[in-house]
C-alpha positions in Angstrom: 22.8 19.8 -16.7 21.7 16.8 -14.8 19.7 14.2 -16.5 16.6 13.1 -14.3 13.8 10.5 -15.7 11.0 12.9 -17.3 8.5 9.9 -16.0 9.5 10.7 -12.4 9.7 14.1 -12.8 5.9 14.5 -14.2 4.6 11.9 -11.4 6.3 14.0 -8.5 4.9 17.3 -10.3 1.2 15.4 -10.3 1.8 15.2 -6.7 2.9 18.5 -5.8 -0.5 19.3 -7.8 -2.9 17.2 -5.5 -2.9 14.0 -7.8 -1.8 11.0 -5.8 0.6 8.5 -7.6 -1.2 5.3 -9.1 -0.3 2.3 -7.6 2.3 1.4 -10.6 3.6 4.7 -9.9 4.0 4.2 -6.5 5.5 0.6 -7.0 7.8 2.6 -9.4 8.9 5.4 -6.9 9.9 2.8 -4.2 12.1 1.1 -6.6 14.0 4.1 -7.5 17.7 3.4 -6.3 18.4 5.4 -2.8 21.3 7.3 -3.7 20.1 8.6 -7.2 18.6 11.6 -8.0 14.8 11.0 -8.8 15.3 9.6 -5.0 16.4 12.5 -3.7 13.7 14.8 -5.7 11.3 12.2 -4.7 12.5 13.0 -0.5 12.5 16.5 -1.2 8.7 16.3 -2.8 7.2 14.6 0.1 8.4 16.6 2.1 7.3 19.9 0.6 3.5 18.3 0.6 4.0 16.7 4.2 4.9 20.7 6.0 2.0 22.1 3.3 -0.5 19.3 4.8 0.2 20.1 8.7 1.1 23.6 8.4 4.5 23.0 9.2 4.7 21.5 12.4 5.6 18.0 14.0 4.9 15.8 17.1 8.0 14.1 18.1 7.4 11.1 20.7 10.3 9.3 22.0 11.5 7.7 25.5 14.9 8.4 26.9 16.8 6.2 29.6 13.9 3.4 29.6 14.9 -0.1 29.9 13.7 -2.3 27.1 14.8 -5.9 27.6 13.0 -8.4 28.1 10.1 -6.7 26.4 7.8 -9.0 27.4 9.5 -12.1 28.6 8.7 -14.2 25.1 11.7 -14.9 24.5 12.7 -16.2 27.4 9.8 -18.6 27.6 10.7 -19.5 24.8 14.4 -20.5 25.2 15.7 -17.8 23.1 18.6 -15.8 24.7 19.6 -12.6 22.6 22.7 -13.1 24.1 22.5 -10.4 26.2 21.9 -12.2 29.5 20.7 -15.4 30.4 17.5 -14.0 32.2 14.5 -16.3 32.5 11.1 -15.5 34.1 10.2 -16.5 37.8 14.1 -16.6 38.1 15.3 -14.9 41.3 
């Protein structure tokens, strides 16, 4: 039998209830170590209540093939290079 905190345990079945975590809880949860089990429990609770609270569904956004860099030219004003290319602005 796995051994899993029984503090974690109640606070995820709180949540599963429709009691939100305290903010020690919370500051507790997000301390948990990623790879351990309450972790995992913790990823499988939220998202149980997240496909409950919008029936299921998702919007995805995302952009494919779009050219990022510079951004916005800041860093180039600046004098910072990421190394990528020596672009500046009002260079031809």
């Amino acid at each position: 039998m796995l051994n899993t905190d029984r503090r974690i345990c109640d606070i995820l079945d709180r949540s599963l209830a429709g009691h939100a975590p305290t903010k020690p809880e919370c500051v507790e949860l997000l301390s948990l170590p990623e790879q351990g089990l309450e972790a995992s429990l913790l990823r499988s609770v939220a998202n149980e209540i997240s496909r409950k609270r919008f029936g299921n569904r998702a919007m995805l956004l995302g952009q494919i093939g779009i050219e990022t860099f510079p951004c916005c030219g800041f860093r180039s004003k600046t004098g910072e290079n990421s190394g990528r290319n020596s672009w500046k602005w009002g260079r031809a």
